[in-house]
Backbone as a chain_set.jsonl record, in Angstrom:
{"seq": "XXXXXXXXXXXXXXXXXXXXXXXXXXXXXXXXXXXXXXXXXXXXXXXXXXXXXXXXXXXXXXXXX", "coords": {"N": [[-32.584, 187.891, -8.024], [-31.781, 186.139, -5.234], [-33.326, 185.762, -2.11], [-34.15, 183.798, -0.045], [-34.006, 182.113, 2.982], [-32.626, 179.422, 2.992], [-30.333, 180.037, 0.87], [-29.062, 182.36, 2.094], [-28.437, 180.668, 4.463], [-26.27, 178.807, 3.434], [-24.548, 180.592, 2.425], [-23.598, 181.994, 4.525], [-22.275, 179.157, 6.199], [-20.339, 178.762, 3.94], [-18.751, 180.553, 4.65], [-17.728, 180.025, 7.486], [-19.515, 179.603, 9.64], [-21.331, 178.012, 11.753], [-24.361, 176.048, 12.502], [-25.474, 176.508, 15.203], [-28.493, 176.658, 17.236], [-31.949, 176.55, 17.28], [-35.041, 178.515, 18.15], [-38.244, 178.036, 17.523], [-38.952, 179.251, 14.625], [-36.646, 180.696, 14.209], [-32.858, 180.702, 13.753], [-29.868, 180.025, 14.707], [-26.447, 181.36, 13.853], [-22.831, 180.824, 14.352], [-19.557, 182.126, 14.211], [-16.628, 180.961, 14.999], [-14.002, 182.349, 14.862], [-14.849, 185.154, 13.942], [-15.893, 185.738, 15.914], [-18.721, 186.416, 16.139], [-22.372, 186.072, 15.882], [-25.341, 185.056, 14.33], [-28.752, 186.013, 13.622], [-31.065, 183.782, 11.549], [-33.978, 184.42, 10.342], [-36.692, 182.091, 9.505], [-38.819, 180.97, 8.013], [-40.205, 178.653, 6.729], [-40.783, 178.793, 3.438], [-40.963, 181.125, 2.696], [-39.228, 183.844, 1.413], [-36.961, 186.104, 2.99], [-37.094, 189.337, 4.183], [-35.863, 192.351, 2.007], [-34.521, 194.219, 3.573], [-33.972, 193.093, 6.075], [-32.129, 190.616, 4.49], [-30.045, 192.091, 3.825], [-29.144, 193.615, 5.71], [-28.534, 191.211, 7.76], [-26.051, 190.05, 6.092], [-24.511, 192.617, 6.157], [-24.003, 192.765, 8.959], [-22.451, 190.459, 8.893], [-20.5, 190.974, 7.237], [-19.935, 190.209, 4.782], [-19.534, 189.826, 1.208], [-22.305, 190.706, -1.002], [-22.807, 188.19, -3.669]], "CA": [[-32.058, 188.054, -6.68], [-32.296, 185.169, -3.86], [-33.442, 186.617, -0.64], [-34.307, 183.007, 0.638], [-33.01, 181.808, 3.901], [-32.142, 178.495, 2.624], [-29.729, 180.406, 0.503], [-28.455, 182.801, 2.981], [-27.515, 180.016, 5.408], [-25.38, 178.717, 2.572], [-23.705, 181.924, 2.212], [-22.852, 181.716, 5.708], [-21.475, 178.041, 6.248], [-19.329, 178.893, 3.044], [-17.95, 181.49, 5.183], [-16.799, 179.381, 8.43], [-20.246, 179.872, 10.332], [-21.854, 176.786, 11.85], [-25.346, 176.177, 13.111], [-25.411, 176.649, 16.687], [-29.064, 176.006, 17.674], [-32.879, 176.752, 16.767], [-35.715, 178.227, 18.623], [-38.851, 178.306, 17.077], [-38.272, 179.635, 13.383], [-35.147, 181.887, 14.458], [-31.824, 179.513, 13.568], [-28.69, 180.84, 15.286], [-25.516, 180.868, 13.384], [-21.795, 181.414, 14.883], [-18.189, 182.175, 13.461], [-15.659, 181.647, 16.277], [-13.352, 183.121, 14.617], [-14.935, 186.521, 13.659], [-16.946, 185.684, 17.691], [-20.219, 186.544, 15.63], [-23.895, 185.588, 16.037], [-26.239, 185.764, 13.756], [-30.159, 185.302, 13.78], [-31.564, 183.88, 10.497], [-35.756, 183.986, 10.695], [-36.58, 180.903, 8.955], [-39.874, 180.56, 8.051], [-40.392, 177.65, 5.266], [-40.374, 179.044, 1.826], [-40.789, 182.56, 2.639], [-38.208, 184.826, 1.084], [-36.641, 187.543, 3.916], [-37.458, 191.321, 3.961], [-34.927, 192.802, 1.689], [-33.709, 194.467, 4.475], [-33.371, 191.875, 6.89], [-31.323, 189.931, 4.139], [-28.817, 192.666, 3.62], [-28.638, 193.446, 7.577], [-27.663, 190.047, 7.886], [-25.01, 190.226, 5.736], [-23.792, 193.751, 6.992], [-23.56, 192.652, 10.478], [-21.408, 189.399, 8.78], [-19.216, 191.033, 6.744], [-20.401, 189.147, 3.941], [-20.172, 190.948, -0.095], [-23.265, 189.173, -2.177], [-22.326, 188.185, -5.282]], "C": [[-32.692, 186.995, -5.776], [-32.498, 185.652, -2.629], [-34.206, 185.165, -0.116], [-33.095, 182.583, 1.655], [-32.396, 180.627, 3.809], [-30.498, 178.773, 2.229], [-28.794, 181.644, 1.063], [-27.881, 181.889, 3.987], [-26.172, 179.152, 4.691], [-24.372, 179.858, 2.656], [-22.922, 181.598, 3.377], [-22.006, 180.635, 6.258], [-20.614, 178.034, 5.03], [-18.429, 179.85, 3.692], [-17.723, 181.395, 6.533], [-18.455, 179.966, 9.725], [-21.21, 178.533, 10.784], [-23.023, 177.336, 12.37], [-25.101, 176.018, 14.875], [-26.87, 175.883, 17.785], [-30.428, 176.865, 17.036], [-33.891, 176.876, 17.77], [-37.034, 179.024, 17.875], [-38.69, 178.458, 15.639], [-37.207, 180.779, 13.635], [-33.952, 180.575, 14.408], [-30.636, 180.655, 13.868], [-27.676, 180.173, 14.492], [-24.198, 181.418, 14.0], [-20.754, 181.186, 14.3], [-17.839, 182.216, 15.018], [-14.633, 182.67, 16.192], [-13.317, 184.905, 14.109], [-15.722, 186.892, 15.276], [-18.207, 186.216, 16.862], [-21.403, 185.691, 15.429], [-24.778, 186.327, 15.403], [-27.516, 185.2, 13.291], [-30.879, 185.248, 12.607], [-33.386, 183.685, 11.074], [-35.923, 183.067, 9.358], [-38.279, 180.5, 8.923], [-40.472, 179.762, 7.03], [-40.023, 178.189, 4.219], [-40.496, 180.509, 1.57], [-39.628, 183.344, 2.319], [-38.079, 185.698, 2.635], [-36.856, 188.975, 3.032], [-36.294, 191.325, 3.406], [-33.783, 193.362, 2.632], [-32.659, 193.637, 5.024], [-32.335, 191.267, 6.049], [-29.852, 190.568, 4.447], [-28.494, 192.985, 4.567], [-27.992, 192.564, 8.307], [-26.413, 190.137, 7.762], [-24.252, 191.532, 6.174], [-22.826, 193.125, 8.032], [-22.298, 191.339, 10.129], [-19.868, 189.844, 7.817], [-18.925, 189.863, 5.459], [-20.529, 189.619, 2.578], [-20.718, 189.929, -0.726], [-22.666, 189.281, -2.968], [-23.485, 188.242, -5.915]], "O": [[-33.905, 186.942, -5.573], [-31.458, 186.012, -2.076], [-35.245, 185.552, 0.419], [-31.877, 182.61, 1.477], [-31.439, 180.555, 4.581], [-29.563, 178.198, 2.787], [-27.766, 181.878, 0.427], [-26.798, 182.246, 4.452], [-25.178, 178.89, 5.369], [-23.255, 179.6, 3.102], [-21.82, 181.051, 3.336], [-20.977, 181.013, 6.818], [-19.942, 177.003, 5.063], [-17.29, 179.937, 3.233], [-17.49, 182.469, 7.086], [-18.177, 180.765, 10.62], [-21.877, 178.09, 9.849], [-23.132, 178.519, 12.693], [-24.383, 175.17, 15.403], [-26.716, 175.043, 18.671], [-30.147, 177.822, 16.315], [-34.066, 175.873, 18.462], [-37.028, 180.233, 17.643], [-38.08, 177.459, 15.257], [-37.256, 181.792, 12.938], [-34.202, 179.537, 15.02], [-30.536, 181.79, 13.402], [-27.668, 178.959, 14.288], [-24.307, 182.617, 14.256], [-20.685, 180.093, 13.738], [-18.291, 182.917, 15.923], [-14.367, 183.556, 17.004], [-12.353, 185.655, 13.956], [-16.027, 188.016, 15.676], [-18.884, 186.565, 17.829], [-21.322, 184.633, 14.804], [-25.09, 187.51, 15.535], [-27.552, 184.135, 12.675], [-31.434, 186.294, 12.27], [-33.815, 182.971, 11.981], [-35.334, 183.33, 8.31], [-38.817, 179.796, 9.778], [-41.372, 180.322, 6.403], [-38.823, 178.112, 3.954], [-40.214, 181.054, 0.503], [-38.917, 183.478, 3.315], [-39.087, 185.879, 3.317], [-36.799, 189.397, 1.878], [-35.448, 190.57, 3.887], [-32.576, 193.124, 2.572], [-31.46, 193.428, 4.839], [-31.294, 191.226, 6.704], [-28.881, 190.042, 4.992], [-27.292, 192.765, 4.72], [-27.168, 192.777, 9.196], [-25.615, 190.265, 8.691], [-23.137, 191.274, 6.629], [-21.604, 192.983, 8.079], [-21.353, 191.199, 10.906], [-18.75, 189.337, 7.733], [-18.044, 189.018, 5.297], [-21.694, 189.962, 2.378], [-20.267, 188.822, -1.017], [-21.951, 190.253, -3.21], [-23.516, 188.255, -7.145]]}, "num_chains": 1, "name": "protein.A"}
């Protein structure tokens, strides 16, 4: 299982979500077309909380493969 954010922001720009802007380690991503914003935490090589990954994806409407 990948729970890196490298690999979650992939997920997301495969699914019509561009980068928007970055403050600090938080990277904002937006779909216009679904109007959704969504806050990856981005901290070098750190994997995300299980949670957090799949919260992500929830809120995007996103099924992992």
């Amino acid at each position: 299982m990948n729970l890196s954010p490298k690999y979650l922001i992939k997920l997301l720009e495969q699914n019509g979500f561009v980068f928007k802007r970055a403050k600090g380690s938080h990277h904002l991503y937006y779909n216009a077309k679904k109007n959704i914003t969504v806050i990856v935490p981005f901290h070098g090589n750190k994997d995300l909380a299980k949670g957090t990954y799949y919260a992500i994806l929830k809120q995007t409407g996103i099924e992992d493969i």
